[in-house]
C-alpha positions in Angstrom: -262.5 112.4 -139.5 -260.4 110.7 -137.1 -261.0 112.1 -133.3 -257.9 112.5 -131.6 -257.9 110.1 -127.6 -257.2 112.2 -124.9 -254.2 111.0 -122.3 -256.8 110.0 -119.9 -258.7 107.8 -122.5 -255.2 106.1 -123.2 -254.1 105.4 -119.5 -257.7 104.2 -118.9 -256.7 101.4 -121.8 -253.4 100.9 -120.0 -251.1 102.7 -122.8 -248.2 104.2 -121.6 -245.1 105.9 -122.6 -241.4 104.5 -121.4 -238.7 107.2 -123.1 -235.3 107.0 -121.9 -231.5 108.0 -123.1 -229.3 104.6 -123.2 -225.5 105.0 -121.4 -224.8 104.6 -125.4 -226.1 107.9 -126.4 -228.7 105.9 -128.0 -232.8 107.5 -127.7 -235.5 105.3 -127.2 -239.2 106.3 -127.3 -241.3 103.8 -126.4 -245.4 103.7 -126.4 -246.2 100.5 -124.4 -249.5 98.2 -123.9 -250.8 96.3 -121.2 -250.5 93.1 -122.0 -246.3 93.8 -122.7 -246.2 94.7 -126.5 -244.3 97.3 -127.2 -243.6 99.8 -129.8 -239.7 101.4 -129.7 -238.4 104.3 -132.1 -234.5 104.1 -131.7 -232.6 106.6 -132.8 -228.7 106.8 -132.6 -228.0 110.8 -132.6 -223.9 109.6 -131.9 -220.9 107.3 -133.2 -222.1 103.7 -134.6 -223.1 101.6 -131.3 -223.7 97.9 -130.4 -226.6 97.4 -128.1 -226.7 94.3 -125.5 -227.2 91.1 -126.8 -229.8 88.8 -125.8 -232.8 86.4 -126.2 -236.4 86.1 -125.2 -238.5 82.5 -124.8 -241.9 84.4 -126.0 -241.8 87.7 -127.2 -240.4 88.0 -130.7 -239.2 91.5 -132.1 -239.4 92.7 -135.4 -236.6 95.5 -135.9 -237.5 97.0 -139.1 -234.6 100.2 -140.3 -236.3 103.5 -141.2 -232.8 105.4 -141.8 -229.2 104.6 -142.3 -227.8 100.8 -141.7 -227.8 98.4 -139.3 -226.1 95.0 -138.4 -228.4 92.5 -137.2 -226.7 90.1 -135.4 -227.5 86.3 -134.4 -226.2 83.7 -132.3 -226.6 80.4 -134.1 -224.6 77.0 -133.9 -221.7 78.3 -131.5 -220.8 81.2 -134.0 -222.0 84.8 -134.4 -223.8 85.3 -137.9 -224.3 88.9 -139.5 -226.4 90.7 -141.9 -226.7 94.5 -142.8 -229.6 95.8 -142.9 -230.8 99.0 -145.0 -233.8 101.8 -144.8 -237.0 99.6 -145.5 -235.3 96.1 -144.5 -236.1 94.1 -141.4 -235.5 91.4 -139.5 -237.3 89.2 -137.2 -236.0 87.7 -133.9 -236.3 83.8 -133.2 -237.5 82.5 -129.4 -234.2 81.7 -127.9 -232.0 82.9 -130.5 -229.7 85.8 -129.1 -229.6 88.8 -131.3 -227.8 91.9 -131.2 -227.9 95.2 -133.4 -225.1 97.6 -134.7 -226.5 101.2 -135.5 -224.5 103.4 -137.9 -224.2 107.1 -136.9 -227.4 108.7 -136.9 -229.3 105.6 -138.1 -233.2 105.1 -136.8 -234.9 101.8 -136.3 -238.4 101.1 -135.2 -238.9 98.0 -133.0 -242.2 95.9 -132.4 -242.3 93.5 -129.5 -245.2 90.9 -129.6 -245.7 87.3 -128.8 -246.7 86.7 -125.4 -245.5 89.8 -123.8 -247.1 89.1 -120.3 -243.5 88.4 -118.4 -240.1 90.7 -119.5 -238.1 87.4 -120.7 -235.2 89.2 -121.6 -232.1 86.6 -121.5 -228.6 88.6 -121.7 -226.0 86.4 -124.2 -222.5 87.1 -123.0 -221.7 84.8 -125.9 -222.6 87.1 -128.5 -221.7 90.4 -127.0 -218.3 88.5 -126.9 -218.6 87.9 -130.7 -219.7 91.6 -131.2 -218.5 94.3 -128.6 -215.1 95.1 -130.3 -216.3 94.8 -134.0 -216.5 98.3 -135.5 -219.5 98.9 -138.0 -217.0 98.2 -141.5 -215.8 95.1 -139.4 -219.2 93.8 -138.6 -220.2 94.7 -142.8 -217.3 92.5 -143.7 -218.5 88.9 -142.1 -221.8 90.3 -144.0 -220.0 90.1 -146.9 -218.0 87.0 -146.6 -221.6 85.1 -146.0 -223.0 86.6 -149.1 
């Protein structure tokens, strides 16, 4: 039977936890390594909400959708491309390729960073927050549509 690690054994391998309440209403509950990596539940207890678009140079994230629907949202070839995203679908981020995410109401996602995790390279993409910020959820579903 599996023992259960007490708090100190985890801090002694550098685990830690990182839980905070985004100005979007969005909850983030994070378990975090040493080396960077990352672990994020996201749950979005509100209205639908965009997060901030951007782009990282080593650390990929796979976003994979426990509840509800997302948008996953990309930056590619000077235009903003879409897809939605449903419970058991994922996506995976591309070095350098801005991204951005559209949670429905009460939608849950669970987020993996990984790659070389050792610096925070977060890269904020005005460009695609342009593209996204005033798209509703059914708006954003639409261009998801139109590419299908």
């Amino acid at each position: 039977m599996p023992e259960k690690l007490s708090d100190i054994f985890v801090k002694q391998h550098g685990i830690y936890e990182n839980h905070e309440k985004i100005e979007t209403g969005e909850l983030r509950f994070r378990l975090c390594g040493p080396d960077g990596s990352s672990y994020i539940r996201c749950e979005n207890p509100g209205d639908e909400l965009w997060e901030n678009s951007h782009c990282h140079q080593t650390i990929q994230e796979m976003v994979i959708v426990q509840s509800g629907r997302i948008i996953f949202a990309e930056y590619r070839d000077g235009r903003a491309c879409f897809r939605e995203l449903s419970a058991g679908e994922y996506a995976l981020t591309v070095p350098f390729v801005p991204h951005n995410i559209c949670m429905e109401a009460e939608a849950v996602i669970h987020t993996v960073k990984f790659g070389d995790c050792s610096q925070n390279d977060w890269i904020p993409s005005p460009e695609l927050d342009e593209a996204t910020r005033l798209l509703s959820y059914q708006e954003a579903r639409a261009f998801c549509l139109e590419n299908k």
